[in-house]
Structures are given as C-alpha cells and as structure tokens.
C-alpha positions as CSV (number, residue, x, y, z in Angstrom):
1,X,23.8,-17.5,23.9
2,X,20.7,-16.1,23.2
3,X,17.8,-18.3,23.5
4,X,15.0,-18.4,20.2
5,X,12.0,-16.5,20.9
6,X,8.2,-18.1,20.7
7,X,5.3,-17.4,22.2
8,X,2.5,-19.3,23.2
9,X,-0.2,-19.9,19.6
10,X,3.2,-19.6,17.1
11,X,3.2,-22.2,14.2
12,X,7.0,-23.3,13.9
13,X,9.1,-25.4,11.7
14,X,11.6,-28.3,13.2
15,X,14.0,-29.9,11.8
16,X,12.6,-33.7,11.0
17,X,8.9,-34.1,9.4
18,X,6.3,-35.6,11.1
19,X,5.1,-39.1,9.9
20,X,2.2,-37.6,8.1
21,X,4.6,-35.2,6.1
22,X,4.8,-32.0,7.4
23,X,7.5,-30.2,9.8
24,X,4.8,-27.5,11.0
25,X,3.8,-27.3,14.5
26,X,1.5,-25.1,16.5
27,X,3.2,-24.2,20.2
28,X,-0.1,-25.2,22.8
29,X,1.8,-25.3,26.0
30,X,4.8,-23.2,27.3
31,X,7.0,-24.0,30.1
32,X,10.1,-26.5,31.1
33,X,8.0,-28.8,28.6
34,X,6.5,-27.6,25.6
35,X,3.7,-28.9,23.9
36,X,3.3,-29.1,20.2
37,X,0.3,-29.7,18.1
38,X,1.3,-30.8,14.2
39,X,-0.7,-28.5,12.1
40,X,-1.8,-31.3,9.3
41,X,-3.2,-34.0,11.6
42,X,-3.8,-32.6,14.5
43,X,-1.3,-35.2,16.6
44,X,0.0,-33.1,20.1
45,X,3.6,-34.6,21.3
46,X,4.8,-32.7,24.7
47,X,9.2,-32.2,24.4
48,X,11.5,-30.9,27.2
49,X,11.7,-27.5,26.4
50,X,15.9,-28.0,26.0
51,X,15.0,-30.6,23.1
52,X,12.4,-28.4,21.7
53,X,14.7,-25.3,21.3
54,X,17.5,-27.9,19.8
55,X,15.1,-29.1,17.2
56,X,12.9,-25.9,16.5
57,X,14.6,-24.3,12.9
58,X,12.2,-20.4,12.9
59,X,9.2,-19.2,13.6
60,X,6.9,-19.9,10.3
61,X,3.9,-17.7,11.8
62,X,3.6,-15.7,15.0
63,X,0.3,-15.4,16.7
64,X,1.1,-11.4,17.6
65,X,1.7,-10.7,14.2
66,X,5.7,-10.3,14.5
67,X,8.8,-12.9,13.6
C-alpha cells in the first residue's frame, strides 16, 4: 500500500470539520507526529502520523505548486 504524499506547508482536507467549521488544515510539522494548523482559526492539534494519514481525505493546496 502506497502511502499519501504531503509535504511540509500543504493545506489538506480530513475527514471530520473542526469545531469552528472548517475541515482545512495547514501541515506545520512532519515526522512520526504531525502537526496541523486549522486554516480558519488558527487552532494547531499535533496527531500520530498513522492517525493523520487515516483521517487526511487529499491534498487541497500544495506548497510546491503540485497535487
């Protein structure tokens, strides 16, 4: 299984919405825990990256210009 490809500075969409109402999330921190920063409010939550990839849908907008 081939696993989704991110890079650091991406904007992605997961699966449940946060409180404030959106589901898009800036990618801050990359490693065996990734940290996320929700693009509307501004609220950073740090997942295990196993959970991330589970719950990540697509890439909405990569940093290099590429999906």
């Amino acid at each position: 299984m081939e696993g989704k490809q991110f890079e650091l500075g991406d904007v992605v969409q997961m699966k449940k919405a946060h409180p404030c109402g959106t589901n898009e999330w800036e990618l801050l921190r990359l490693g065996m825990d990734i940290r996320i920063k929700c693009v509307k409010c501004g609220r950073s939550v740090m997942l295990p990256r196993r959970e991330f990839e589970r719950n990540m849908r697509k890439v909405l907008r990569s940093k290099g210009g590429e999906s």
